[in-house]
N, C-alpha and C positions, 0 to 999 in steps of 0.2 A: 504494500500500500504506500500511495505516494503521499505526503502533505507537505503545505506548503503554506506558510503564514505570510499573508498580503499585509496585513495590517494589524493590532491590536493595541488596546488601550482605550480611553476615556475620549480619545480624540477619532475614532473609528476601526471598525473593527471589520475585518474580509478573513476567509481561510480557505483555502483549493484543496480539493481530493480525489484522489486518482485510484480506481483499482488495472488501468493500462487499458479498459475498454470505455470505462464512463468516467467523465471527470464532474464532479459539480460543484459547489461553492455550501459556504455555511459563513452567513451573515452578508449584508452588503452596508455598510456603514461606511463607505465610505464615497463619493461623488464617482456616476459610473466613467467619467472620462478619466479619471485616475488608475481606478479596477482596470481600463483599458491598457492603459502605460504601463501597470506595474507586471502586468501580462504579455508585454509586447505585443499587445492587439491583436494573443491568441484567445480568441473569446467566442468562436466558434464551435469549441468541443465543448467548451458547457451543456451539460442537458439540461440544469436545473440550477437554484439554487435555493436554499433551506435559511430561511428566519427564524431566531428564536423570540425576539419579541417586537416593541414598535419604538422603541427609543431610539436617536437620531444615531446615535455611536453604533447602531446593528441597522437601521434602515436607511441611511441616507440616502443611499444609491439604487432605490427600489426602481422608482421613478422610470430612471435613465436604460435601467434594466430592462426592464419592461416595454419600453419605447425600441428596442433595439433586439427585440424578441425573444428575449429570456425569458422562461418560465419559474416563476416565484413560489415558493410554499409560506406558508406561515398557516395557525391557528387563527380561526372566526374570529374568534374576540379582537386579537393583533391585527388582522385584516381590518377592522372598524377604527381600531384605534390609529394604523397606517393613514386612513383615510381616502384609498383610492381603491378607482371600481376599475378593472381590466380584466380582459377575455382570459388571460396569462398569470393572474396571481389567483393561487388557488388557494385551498381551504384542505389543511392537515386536520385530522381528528386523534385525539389522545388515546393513546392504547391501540392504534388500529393499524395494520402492518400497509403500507404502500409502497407499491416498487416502482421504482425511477431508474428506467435503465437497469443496470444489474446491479443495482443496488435494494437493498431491502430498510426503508427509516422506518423509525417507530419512536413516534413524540412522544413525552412523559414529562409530565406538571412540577414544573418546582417552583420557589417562593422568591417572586421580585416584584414591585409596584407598577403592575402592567396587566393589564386585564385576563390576558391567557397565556401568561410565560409557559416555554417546554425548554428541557433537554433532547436531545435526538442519541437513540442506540444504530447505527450507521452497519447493515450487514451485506457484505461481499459475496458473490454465488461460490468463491474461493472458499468462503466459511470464515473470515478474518472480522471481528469487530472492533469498530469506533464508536467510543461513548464521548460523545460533547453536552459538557454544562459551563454555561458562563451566565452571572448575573444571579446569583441565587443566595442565599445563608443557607440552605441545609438541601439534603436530597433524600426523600424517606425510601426511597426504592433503592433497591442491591442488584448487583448484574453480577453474573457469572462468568469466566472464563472469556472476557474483553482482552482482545491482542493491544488495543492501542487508546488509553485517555486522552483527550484534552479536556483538561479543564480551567478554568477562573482560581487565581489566587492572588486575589484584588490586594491584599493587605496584612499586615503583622501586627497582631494586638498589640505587642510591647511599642511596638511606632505609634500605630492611633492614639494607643494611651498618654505617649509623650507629646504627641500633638495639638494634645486637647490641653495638657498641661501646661504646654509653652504656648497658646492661646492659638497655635498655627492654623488649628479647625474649630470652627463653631458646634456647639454642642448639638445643634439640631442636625447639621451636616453628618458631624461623629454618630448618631444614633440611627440616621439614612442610611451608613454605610454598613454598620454592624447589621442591621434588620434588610438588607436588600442587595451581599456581595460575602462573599468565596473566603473566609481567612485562613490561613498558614493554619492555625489547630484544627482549626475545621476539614480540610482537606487533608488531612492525615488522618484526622480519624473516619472521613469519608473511606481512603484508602485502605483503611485497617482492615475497614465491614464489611468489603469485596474480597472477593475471589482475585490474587495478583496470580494464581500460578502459569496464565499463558501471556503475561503478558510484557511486551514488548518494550514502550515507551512510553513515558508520560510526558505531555506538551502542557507546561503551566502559559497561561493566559493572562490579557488582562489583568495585570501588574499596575497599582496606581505609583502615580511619579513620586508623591509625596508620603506614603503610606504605606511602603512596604520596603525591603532589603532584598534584592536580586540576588546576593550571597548567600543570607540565611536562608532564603527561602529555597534555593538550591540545594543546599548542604542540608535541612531538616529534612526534605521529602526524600533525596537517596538514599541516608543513612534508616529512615523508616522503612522505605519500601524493599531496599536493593537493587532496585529497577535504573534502567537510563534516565534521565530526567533533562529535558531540555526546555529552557525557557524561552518564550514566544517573542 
C-alpha cells in the first residue's frame, strides 16, 4: 500500500492512497489548485475521495473537486453542513460497507463538533487495512489485525497544560481542544486496545504547531507500540 501525505495540520489537511490499481484521496482541505500542484496535475487516477467531516482544514477543496469531476464521499449530516448540492458528492452511511474501486471503506462515528464526524477502516481486495481517524478525543470501536494506522495526534497534555499556564491559550480554546482532538495518552492507549500484531506503520497526523512535541511524541508511540512510527 502506497501513502502519501499532501498536507496536514490546522492549516489543511489532503492524504493519497494507492493499493497500485485504485488511488483515492482522504480529506480535501486544502484549495483544489494546490491538490493539483502538489500532484503534478496527476489527478486523473483518483477514483474518489473520502471526507471525514465539514471543517474548512478537511473540506476546503470540495468545491474545486467537484467542479473538475471528482467524486466526493462524506456522511448526510457533513454533506448539509458542507453546504453544497452536486451530482458527484455523495452520501457514506455508518457501518455500511461501500466499494470504491477495489477498495472496500467502512465509516465509523467518532467524537468532534461537527454534525456526523466518521473515521474510515480502508480494505484492499489484497486483504491489507487502513484505519484513518483525525479530529476526534476518543474512538469507542477496536479493529482487529489493521496493517496500517493513520491517525490524529493533535497534542501533548504536558504542552497544553503549560500553555494555559503561560497564558499562551485561552481556557475556552484549551477545553475545545481537549473535548474535540487526538492526545499523545490518548492515542496510546487507543493503541494499547487494538490488535498491533499485523501491523505495519503508524502515520501520526495533525500535529498542532503550538501544542505538541514532534520528538516526544515520536519516541512515546514507538517505544509503546514497537511498531515504525512516522510522523505526517
Amino acid at each position: 500500500m502506497e501513502i502519501t501525505t499532501i498536507a496536514t495540520g490546522s492549516k489543511g489537511n489532503a492524504y493519497r492512497i494507492s493499493d497500485g490499481r485504485t488511488a483515492l484521496l482522504i480529506e480535501l482541505g486544502i484549495p483544489y489548485k494546490k491538490l493539483q500542484q502538489a500532484l503534478q496535475y496527476k489527478t486523473s487516477d483518483i477514483t474518489a475521495c473520502l471526507v471525514t467531516h465539514s471543517h474548512q482544514d478537511h473540506a476546503k477543496g470540495i468545491k474545486g473537486a467537484l467542479d473538475n469531476g471528482m467524486t466526493v464521499y462524506a456522511t448526510q449530516g457533513e454533506i448539509e453542513a458542507i453546504g453544497i448540492t452536486h451530482h458527484r458528492l455523495k452520501a457514506i452511511e455508518v457501518g455500511k460497507p461501500t466499494q470504491i474501486g477495489t477498495w472496500k471503506v467502512i465509516a465509523f462515528d467518532v467524537q468532534h463538533d461537527t454534525p456526523e464526524p466518521v473515521g474510515y477502516l480502508i480494505m484492499s481486495e489484497q486483504g491489507e487495512k487502513l484505519l484513518f481517524i483525525t479530529d476526534t478525543y476518543y474512538v469507542k470501536q477496536r479493529f482487529p489485525a489493521v496493517d496500517y494506522i493513520m491517525m490524529e495526534c493533535n497534542y501533548c497534555e504536558s504542552v497544553l497544560d503549560e500553555n494555559l499556564e503561560s497564558g499562551r491559550i485561552h481556557k475556552s480554546l484549551y477545553k475545545r481542544v481537549m473535548k474535540s482532538h487526538f492526545s499523545l495518552e490518548n492515542v496510546i492507549k487507543f493503541l494499547k486496545a487494538n490488535d498491533l500484531s499485523q501491523l505495519k506503520e503508524i502515520h501520526l497526523l495533525h500535529l498542532s504547531d503550538s501544542n505538541s512535541n514532534e520528538q516526544m511524541i515520536y519516541e512515546a508511540v514507538a517505544r509503546a507500540t514497537g511498531k515504525q512510527v512516522i510522523i505526517a
